[in-house]
C-alpha positions as CSV (number, residue, x, y, z in Angstrom):
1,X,0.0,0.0,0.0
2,X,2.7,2.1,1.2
3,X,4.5,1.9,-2.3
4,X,1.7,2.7,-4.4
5,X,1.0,5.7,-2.8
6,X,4.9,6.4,-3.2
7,X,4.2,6.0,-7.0
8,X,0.8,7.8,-6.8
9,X,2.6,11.2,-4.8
10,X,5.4,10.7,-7.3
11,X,3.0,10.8,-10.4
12,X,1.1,13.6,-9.6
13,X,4.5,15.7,-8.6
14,X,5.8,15.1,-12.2
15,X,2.5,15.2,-14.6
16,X,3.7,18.9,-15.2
17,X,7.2,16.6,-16.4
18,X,5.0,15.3,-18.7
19,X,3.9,18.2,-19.9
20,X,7.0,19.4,-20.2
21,X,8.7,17.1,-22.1
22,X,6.0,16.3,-24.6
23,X,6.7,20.0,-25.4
24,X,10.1,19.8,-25.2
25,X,9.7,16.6,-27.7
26,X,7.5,19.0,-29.9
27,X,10.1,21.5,-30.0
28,X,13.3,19.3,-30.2
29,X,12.0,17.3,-33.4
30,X,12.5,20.8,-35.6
31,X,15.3,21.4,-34.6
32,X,16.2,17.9,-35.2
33,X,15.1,18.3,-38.9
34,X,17.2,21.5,-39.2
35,X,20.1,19.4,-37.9
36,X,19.6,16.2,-40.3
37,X,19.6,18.6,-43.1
38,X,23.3,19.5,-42.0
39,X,24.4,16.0,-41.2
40,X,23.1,14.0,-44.3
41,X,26.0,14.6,-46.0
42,X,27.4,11.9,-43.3
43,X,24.7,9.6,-43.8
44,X,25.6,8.3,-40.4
45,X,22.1,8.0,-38.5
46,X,23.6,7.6,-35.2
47,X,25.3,11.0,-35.7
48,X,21.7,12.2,-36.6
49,X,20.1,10.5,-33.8
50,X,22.7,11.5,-31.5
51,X,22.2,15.1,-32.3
52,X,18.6,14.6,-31.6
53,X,19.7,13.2,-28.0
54,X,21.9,16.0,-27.0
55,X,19.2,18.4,-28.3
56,X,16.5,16.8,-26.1
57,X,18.6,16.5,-23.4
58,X,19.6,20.3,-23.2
59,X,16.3,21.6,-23.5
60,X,14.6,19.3,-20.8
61,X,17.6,20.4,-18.5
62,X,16.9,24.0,-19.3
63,X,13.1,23.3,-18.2
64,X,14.4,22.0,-15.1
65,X,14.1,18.4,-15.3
66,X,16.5,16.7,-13.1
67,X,20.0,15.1,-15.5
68,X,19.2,11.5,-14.3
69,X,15.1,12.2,-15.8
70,X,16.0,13.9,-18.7
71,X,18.7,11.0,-19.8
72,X,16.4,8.6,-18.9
73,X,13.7,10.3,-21.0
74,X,15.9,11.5,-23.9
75,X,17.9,8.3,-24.3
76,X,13.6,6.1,-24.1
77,X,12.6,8.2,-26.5
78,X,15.4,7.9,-29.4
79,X,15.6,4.3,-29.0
80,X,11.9,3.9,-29.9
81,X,12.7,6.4,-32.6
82,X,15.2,4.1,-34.0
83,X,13.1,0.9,-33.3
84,X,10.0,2.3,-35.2
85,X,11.5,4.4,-38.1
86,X,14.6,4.5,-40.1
87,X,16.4,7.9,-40.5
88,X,14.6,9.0,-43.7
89,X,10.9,8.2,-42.3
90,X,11.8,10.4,-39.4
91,X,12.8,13.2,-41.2
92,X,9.8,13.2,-43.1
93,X,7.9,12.9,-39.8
94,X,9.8,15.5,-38.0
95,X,9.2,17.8,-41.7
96,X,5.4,16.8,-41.5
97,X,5.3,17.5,-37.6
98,X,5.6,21.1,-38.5
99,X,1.8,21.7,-40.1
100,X,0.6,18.1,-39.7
101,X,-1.0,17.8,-35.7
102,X,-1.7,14.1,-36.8
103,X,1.8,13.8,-37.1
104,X,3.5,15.4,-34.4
105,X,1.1,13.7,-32.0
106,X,2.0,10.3,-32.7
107,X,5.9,11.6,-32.4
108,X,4.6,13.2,-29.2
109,X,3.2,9.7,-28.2
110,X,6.3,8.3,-27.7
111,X,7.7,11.0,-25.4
112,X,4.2,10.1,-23.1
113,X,5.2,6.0,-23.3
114,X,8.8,6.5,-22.4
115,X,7.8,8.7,-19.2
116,X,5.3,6.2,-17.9
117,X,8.2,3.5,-18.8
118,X,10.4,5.8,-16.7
119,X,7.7,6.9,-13.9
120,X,6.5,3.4,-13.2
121,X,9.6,1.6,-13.0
């Protein structure tokens, strides 16, 4: 009893993490795009996916999420990334994000699974 209440006191502290980082995943993706412009010339996807990472990662520490969260989060969400799409379908989904809301909410979806991975642990 004791532990659920733990997780229950500890979900309702970070919902507004959720929030958060589903906008910080909204805004990172962009800015990924932007990036895998740049980088195709490598056509190395974990350089792409990497820059994505480091991306994530700085903004959720800028909105305050704790290092060990924000990795946690970061690191869940690229690795379904990778799982789900190769490079060139997620550039096009991270290009069709921008005016598609179809589109950037099933990206965003996978920023909500990997913190209830994370938060129920």
């Amino acid at each position: 009893m004791g532990d659920f209440r733990l997780k229950k006191a500890i979900m309702m502290r970070n919902q507004r993490y959720l929030l958060t980082f589903i906008g910080l995943l909204a805004l990172s993706l962009p800015v990924q795009a932007n990036n895998a412009v740049y980088l195709s010339q490598s056509s190395n996807t974990a350089t792409t996916f990497d820059s994505y990472r480091q991306e994530c990662l700085q903004r959720a520490r800028g909105e305050g999420l704790a290092a060990d969260v924000a990795k946690d989060l970061c690191d869940c969400t690229i690795k379904k990334f990778q799982a789900r799409y190769n490079l060139q379908q997620f550039r096009a989904l991270v290009q069709k994000s921008k005016t598609d809301k179809a589109t950037a909410r099933t990206l965003a979806s996978v920023g909500e699974a990997c913190f209830d991975e994370i938060l129920y642990e």
